[in-house]
Structures are given as structure tokens and as C-alpha cells.
C-alpha positions in Angstrom: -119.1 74.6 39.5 -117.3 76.3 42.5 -118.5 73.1 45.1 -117.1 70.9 42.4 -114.0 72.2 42.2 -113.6 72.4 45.6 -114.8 68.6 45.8 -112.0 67.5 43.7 -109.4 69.8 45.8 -109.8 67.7 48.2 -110.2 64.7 46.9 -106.8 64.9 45.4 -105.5 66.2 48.9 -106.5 63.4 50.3 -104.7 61.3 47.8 -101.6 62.9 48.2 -101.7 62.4 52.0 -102.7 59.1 51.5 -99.9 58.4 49.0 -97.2 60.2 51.1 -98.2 58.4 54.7 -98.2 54.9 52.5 -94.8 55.8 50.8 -93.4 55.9 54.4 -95.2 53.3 55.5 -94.2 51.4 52.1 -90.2 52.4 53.1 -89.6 51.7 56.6 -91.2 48.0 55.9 -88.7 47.7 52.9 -85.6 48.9 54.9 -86.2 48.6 58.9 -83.2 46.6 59.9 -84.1 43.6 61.9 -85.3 44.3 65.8 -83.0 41.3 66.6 -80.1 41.8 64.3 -77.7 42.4 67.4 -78.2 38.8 68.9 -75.3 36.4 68.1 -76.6 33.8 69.9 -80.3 33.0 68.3 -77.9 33.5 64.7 -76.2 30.9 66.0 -78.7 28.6 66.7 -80.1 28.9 63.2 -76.7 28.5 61.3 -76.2 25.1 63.6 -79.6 24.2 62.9 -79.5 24.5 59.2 -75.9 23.3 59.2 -74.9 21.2 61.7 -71.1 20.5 60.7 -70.3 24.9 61.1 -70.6 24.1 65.1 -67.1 22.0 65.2 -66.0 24.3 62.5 -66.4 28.0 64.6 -65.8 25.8 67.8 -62.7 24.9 66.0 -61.3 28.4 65.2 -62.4 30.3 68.5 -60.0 27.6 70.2 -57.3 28.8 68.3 -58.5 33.0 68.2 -58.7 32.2 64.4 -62.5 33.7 64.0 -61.7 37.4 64.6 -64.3 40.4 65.3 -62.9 43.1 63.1 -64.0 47.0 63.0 -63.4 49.5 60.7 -64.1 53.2 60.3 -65.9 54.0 56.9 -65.3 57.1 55.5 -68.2 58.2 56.1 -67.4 58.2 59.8 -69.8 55.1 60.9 -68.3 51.6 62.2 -68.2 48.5 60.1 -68.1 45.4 61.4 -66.6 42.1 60.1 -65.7 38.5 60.8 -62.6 37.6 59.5 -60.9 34.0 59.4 -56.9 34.3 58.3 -55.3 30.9 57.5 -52.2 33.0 55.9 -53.3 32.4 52.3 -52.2 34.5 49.3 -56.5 33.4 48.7 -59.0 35.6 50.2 -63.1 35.5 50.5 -65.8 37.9 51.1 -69.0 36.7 51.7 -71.8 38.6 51.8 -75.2 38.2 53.7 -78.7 38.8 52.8 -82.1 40.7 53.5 -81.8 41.5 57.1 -79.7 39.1 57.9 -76.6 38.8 59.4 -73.1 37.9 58.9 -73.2 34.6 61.4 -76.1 33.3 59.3 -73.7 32.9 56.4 -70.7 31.0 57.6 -71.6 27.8 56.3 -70.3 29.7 52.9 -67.2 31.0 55.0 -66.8 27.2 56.3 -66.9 25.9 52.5 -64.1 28.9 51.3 -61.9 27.6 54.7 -62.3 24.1 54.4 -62.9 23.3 50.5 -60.6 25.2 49.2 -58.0 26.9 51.4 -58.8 31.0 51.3 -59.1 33.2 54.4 -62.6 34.6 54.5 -64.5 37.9 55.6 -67.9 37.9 56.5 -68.8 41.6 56.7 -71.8 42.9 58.9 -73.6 45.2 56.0 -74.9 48.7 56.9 -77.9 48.4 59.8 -76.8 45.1 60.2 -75.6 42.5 62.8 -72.7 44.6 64.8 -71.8 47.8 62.1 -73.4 51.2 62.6 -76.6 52.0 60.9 -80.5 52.8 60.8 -81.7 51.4 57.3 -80.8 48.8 55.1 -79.2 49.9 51.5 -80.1 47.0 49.8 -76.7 46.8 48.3 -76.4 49.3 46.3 -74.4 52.1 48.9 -73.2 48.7 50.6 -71.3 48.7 47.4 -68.9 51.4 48.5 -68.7 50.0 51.9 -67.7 46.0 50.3 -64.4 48.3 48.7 -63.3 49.3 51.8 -63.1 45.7 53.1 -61.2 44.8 50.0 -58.8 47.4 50.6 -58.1 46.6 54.0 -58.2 42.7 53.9 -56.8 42.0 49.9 -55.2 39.3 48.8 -53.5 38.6 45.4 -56.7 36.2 44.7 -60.1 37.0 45.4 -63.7 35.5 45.2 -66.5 38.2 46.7 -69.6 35.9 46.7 -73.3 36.8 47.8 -76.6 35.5 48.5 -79.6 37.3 47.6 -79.1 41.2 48.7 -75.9 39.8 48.8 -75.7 38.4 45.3 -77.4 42.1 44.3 -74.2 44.2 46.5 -71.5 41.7 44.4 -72.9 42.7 41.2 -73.2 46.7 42.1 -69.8 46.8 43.3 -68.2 44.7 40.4 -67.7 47.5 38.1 -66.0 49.8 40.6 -62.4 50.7 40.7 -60.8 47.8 42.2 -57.1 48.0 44.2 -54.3 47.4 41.7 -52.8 44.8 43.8 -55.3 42.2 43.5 -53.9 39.9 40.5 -57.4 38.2 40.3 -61.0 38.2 41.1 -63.7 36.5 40.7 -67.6 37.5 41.6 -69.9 34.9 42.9 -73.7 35.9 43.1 -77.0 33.9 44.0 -80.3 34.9 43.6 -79.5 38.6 43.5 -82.0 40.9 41.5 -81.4 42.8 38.6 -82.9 46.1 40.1 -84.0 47.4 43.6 -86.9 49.2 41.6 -87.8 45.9 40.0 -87.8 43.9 43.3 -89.6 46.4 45.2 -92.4 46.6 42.7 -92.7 43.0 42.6 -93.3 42.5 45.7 -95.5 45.3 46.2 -97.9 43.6 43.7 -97.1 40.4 45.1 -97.8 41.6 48.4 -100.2 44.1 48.7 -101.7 43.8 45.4 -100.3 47.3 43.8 -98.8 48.5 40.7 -96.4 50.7 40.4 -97.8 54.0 40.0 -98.0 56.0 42.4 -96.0 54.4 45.2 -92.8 53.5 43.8 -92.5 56.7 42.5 -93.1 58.8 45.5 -91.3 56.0 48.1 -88.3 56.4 46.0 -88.4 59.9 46.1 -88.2 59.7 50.0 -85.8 57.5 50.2 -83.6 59.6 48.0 -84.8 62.6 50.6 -84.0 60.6 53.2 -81.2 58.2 52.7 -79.6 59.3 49.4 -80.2 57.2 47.1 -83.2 56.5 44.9 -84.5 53.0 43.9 -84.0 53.5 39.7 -80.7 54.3 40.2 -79.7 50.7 42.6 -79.4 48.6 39.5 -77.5 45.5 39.7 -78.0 44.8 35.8 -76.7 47.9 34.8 -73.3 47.2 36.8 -72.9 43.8 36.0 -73.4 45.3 31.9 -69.9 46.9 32.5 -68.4 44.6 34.7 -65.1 42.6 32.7 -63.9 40.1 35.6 -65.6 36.4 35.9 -68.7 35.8 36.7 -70.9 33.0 38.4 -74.5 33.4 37.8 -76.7 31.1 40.6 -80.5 30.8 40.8 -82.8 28.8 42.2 -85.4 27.5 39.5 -88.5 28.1 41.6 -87.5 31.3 43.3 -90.5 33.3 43.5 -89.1 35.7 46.3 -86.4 37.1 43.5 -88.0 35.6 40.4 -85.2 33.0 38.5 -86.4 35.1 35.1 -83.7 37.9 36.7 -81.0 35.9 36.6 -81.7 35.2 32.9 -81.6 39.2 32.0 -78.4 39.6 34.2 -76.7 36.9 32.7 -77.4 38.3 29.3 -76.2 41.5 30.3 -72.8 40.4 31.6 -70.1 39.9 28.9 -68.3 36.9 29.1 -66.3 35.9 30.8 -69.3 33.9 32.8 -71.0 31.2 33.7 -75.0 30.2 35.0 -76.0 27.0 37.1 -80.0 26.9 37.4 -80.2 25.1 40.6 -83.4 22.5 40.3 -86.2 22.2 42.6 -85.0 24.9 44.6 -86.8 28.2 46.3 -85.0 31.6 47.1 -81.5 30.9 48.4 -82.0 27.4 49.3 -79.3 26.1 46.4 -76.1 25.3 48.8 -78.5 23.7 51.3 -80.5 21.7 48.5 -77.2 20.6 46.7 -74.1 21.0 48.5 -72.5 18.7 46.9 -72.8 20.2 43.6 -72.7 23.9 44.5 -69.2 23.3 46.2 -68.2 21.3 43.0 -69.4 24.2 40.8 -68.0 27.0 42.9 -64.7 25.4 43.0 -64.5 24.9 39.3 -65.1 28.6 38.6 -62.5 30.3 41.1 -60.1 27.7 39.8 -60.6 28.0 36.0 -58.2 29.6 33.8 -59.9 32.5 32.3 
């Protein structure tokens, strides 16, 4: 009886330390920033790559010092980091990036908010990101508070904050905050986002490795409240969007498998009106500007123009 006992001691030690060493393991591959997130120039070859016409475009304002490296001092004492294009409009943009990515990466969204239809634009650097302070991603959901001081600084009377992926999940955590009382309107832009940290991070875990969700979600998210603040249950997109009142645009990729399209179905349920959805066909995980330009600009600009 004794040796049994015993047996199963450490048999569930060795679980534990199993399940702890993989929880770390599990966290550090979810929020490592990228090992390359500091170099400009390779971010730059991949934006002209994928989008040839944003070379004239950035050549364009950097001959007139119109494409501006911008810091600022969070209040929680760490630098963020911004690019921010002013053409003096009363219209202003923020644009948010993705899954370790960077801000550079995105400007083909900045280009279409210059270009198409007239607004200046900031393209932030989120938290462990590109140039701005920081040792782990936040997958949007602290990044929220850190989007609010951007729009304090840099507001406008007319806004649009617009995100892909990580960045579509930050636009919908921050739209139910507190927004400055000068701002006379706003509209929120999000595509491909996920409805829940805890639901992303458990699908790919099965996805991935083949898991459920017991033990290792539980016990990664209690170390990365531990350790970072903030636990996975609690950075939920759909539950902020659910209390959200300003416009909405809803975009998703139909054969996104990366954030599955059925998210974007629950969070557009959530959301009260006023809103909109555009199921983009034949289209992967963030690939619905590149597969349809035409269209998205077309739908985009309908939506920050309409009369709601």
C-alpha cells in the first residue's frame, strides 16, 4: 500500500513538472516578440513586395518629412513608438498591426486612409514590437490601454481605428473604453480578429500540437497572469465588442483557418448595431485587402462615410 502510494506521489510530481516546464514552454512560443522585429529594412522589402505601389507612396512623403517617427511615454513609464502621416485633416486613422508584426508591414492600409480618402494616419508599433519598449506580446488586450493613449495624443474630430488580426482583436478590446470627449465621431474597423485570446490559444494548441485544453491553458494562463498581468479568460474581444455602441465593420476571410471565420460570426452577433460584416471569398487569414482591393477600399469607404 505504502509503495503504491508513493508510486502515485510521484507520478503526479512528475506531471506537475511536466505541466509547469510545458506551460512555459507553451507561453514564451505564444508571446516571444519577433528576433527581427527591430529591422526596418527586410519590413520594407516585404510591404514593397506584397504592395508594390507603397514604394512611391513612403518615397513620396519622406521627400517632404511627411512620414514622421513619433515617441511617446506610456504611463507606465515604457516608450511607444509610432508612425504618423499628418496631411492637416480634421480625419484621422489608426492602424493597427498584427501577430508579431510590425508597424511598416501595414502601410499599404495607412496608403489607402492617405490616398483614398483624405485622413492623416498613425501606425503604432504595439508593445514588444517594431521600435516601442517591451519583452512580450499582449496580444491586444493591455495594447488596448496603450491604443488610448495614441488617441489622446493624435485625435481628431473624426476617427476610424482599424486592425488586422491581433490588430482587429486590440480594436475590439479597446472599443468599449472611455474615449476623449472631443472626438465627434468614430468608427472601428476589425479584420480577422478573434473573439477570445483563450479561444485562439486553445485552438491552436489542438491545431498544433494536438492538445486539449486541460491542463495547459489553465496553468499557462496562470503564469502569464504571474508574470505579465493579465490572464488569457479575461482578454476577450467578444465580451468588449457586447458593450461597445459606436459603428462597427466586421471583416473575415471565408477560409481562415489561422482565426477560424466561425469567430467573426459570434462577434458580429454580439455587437449591437450599429454594424456591418463583409465575408471576404476565397480568402485565408488576413489576405482580404490583398485578394480584393478593389472591393475592400469600396467597402471601407462606404462605412466611415455612412450616416449612422
Amino acid at each position: 500500500m505504502k509503495k503504491t502510494v508513493w508510486t502515485l506521489l510521484v507520478v503526479l510530481l512528475v506531471f506537475v513538472i511536466a505541466t509547469i516546464g510545458a506551460s512555459f514552454y507553451m507561453l514564451d512560443f505564444s508571446l516571444a516578440p519577433d528576433k527581427n522585429r527591430a529591422d526596418t529594412d527586410s519590413c520594407y522589402r516585404q510591404l514593397f513586395n506584397n504592395y508594390p505601389e507603397t514604394e512611391k507612396w513612403v518615397d513620396s512623403l519622406e521627400s517632404i518629412n511627411a512620414l514622421r517617427d513619433t515617441f511617446i511615454t506610456m504611463p507606465e513609464g515604457y516608450l511607444g513608438h509610432a508612425y504618423y502621416v499628418n496631411t492637416g485633416s480634421h480625419k484621422t486613422a489608426l492602424v493597427i498591426h498584427g501577430w508579431r508584426d510590425q508597424a511598416i508591414k501595414f502601410f499599404y492600409l495607412a496608403r489607402m486612409y492617405e490616398r483614398e480618402f483624405g485622413y492623416n494616419v498613425i501606425v503604432p508599433d504595439l508593445y514588444a514590437s517594431g521600435k516601442s519598449d517591451g519583452e512580450a506580446i499582449q496580444m491586444g488586450w493591455l495594447d488596448r490601454h496603450d491604443i488610448l493613449q495614441w488617441l489622446e495624443v493624435f485625435h481628431t474630430d473624426t476617427m476610424v481605428v482599424h486592425g488586422v488580426s491581433m490588430g482587429g482583436a486590440t480594436t475590439m478590446m479597446m472599443s468599449a473604453e472611455p474615449l476623449p470627449n472631443s472626438i465627434k465621431d468614430i468608427r472601428f474597423v476589425e479584420d480577422c480578429g478573434y473573439t477570445s485570446v483563450w479561444d485562439e490559444f486553445s485552438g491552436q494548441m489542438k491545431k498544433q500540437f494536438g492538445l486539449p485544453e486541460f491542463p495547459l491553458m489553465y496553468s499557462t494562463s496562470i503564469i502569464c497572469k504571474l508574470r505579465y498581468g493579465w490572464g488569457f479568460d479575461e482578454a476577450s474581444a467578444i465580451r468588449q465588442v457586447a458593450k461597445c455602441r459606436y459603428p462597427m465593420l466586421f471583416i473575415h476571410g471565408d477560409s481562415d483557418k489561422f482565426v477560424p471565420t466561425s469567430m467573426v460570426y459570434r462577434l458580429y452577433k454580439a455587437k449591437t448595431a450599429p454594424k456591418e460584416l463583409w465575408i471576404a471569398s476565397k480568402t485565408t487569414h488576413a489576405r482580404s485587402y490583398k485578394n480584393h482591393r478593389e472591393e475592400y477600399i469600396q467597402r471601407v469607404g462606404a462605412f466611415i462615410t455612412h450616416p449612422f
